[in-house]
N, C-alpha and C positions, 0 to 999 in steps of 0.2 A: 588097539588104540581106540577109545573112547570116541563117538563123534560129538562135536559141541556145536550146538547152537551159537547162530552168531547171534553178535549183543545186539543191542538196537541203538548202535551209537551214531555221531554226525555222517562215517562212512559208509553204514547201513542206510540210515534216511536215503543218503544220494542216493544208493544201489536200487533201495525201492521207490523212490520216485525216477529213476532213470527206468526199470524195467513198465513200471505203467506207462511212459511215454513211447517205449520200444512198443508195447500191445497197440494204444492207439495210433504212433506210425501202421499198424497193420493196416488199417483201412484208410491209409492217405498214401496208399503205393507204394514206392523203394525210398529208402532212407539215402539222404547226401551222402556223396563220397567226400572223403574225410582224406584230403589228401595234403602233401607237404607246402609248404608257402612257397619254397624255391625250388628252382631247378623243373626237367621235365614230370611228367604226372605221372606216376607211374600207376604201367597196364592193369587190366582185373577189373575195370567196371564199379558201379556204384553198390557198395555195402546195403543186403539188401536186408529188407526191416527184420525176417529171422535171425541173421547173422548178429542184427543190433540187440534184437532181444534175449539171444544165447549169451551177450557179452555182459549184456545188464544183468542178467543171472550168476553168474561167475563173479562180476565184480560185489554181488551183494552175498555171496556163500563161501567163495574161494580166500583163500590168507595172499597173500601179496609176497609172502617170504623173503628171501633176500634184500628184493626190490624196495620193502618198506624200512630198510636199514640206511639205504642213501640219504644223505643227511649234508651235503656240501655240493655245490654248483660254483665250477670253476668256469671262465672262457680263456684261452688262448689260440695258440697257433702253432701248428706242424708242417713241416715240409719232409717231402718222400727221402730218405736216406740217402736216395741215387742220384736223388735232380731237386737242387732247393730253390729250382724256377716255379714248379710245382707245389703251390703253398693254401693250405686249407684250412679257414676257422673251424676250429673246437671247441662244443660242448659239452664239460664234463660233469659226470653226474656221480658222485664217489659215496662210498660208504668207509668208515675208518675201522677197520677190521684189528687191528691192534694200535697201539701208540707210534708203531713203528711202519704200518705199513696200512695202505690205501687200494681199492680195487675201483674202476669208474668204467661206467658205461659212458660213449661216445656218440653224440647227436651232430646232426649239420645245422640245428635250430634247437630254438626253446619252447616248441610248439607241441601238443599235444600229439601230433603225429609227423613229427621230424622223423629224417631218415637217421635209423641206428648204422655208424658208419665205423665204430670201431672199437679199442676198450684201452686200457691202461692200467698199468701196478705201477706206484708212487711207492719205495721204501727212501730207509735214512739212510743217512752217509755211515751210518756205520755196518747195514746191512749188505748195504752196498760192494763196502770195502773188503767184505767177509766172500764177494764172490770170485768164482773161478776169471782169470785173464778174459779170457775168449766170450766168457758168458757178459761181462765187462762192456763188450763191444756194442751189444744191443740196444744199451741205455743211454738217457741222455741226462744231461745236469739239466737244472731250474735257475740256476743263482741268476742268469740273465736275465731273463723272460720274468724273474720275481721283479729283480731292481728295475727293469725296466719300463715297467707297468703294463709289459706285456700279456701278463698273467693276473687276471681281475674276478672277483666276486661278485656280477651284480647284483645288486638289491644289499648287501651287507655296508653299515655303518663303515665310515672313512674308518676311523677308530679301532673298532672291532677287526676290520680285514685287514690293519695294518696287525694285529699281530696274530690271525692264521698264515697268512703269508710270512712271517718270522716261521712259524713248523715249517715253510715248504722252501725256502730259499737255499737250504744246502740239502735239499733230496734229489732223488733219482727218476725219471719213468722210461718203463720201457711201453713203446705203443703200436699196437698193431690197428691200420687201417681194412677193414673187410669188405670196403665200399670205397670206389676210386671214383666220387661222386665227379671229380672235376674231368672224367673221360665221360662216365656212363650215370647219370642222375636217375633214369629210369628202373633200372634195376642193378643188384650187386653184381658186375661181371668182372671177368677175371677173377688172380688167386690175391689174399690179405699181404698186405706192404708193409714191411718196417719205417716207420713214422722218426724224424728228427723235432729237435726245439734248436732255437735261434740262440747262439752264443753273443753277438756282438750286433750293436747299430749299425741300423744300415743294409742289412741284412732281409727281413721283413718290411714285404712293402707298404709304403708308406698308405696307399691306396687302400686297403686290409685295415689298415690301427683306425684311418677315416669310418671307413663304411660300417666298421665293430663300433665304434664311440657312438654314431647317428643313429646305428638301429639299437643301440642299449642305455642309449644316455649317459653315456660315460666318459673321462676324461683322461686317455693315457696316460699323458704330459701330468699332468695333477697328479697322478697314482704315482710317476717315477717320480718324483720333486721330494713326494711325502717319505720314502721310503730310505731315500739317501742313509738316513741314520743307520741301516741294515748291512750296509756294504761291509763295516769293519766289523763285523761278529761273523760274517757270512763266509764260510771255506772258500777256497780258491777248488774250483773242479778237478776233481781226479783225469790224470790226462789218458786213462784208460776209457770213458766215456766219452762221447760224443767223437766217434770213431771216424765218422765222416772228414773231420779234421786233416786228417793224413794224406787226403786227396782219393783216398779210397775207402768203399763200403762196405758193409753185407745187406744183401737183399735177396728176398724171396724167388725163387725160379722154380718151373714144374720142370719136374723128370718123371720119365717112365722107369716104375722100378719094379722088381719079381714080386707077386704074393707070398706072405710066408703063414706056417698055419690055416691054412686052407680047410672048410671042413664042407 
């Protein structure tokens, strides 16, 4: 493979004005730590100005790859499969890998250094429909959390998000949390959770839709109002998802098991 010079575009300038800044942090001691807006701080000490300057390098030589495909910013809300006492805002940060299906990394914030807490696949209803019973179980429907402005784009025209949200009110996600930020905000402990979405009002606390609208400037109640018109093109949920429904779940648990293949 060829190596290419990178261009000297708007994201090269940043990279080499951010790595000149990194050299002269050298001689003004250790760079800020660069930590998340909420929850505890987590350990490890303040990034020190090599670290800054390896990163400024990287970000002005390295490709972004995958990462530079994300191209949609969702917020809603999930609750743990087992316990929907348990309810955590999500930021989602997706890339639309086919017409049909969606991959998103998961933030606790919209901050340059949010805690990465988890991920998500968003397919259609008819990909959906194509899956095994059981495998069924792990997903949840959106038509709620769409119609009910649970599910918001900030920064996107009234207009406009009223019809990407039309693509997402009869899809599916399945979502795994790998950071139980509302036990341990410090660091990721314990093992990744299977994550739920909200079927019905009342449901998500009212507290949540508050504290989401004040720090994003946004207006629920406005979002559901506008979207009414969506309800009658919108499936009724497959009642193989959103499994929690039944009074019972599936959820993640460790066990000790034999090595196989050992070399």
């Amino acid at each position: 493979m060829a190596f290419r010079y990178p261009s000297f575009n708007r994201r090269g300038f940043v990279g080499l004005a951010g790595s000149a800044a990194a050299f002269l942090s050298c001689a003004c001691g250790r760079a800020h730590a660069q930590q998340p807006e909420k929850g505890g701080a987590i350990p490890g000490g303040e990034i020190s100005a090599k670290s800054t300057m390896l990163g400024a390098g990287s970000d002005l030589l390295q490709s972004r790859g995958p990462v530079s495909a994300i191209n949609m910013y969702l917020n809603g809300f999930h609750f743990y499969a087992d316990d929907m006492g348990r309810q955590i805002e999500a930021h989602h940060y997706c890339s639309h890998v086919t017409e049909e299906f969606y991959q998103c990394v998961i933030y606790d914030g919209n901050e340059p250094h949010s805690r990465l807490i988890g991920i998500e696949y968003i397919v259609s209803e008819r990909i959906f429909k194509s899956l095994p019973e059981e495998e069924k179980a792990l997903w949840h429907s959106h038509r709620h959390e769409a119609l009910a402005g649970e599910l918001i784009m900030p920064g996107i025209p009234a207009t406009v998000q009223h019809i990407a949200i039309a693509t997402l009110v009869s899809t599916y996600g399945k979502t795994w949390h790998t950071w139980q930020i509302d036990k341990d905000s410090s660091l990721p402990t314990g093992i990744p959770q299977l994550m739920m979405a909200f079927t019905a009002d009342g449901q998500l606390k009212s507290e949540m839709i508050k504290s989401r609208d004040k720090e994003l400037g946004t207006y629920t109640s406005q979002a559901k109002t506008s979207r009414e018109d969506l309800a009658s093109s919108a499936s009724q949920p497959d009642a193989a998802a959103d499994a929690w429904k039944s009074g019972t779940t599936q959820q993640l648990v460790l066990t000790k098991t034999p090595l196989l293949n050992r070399r």
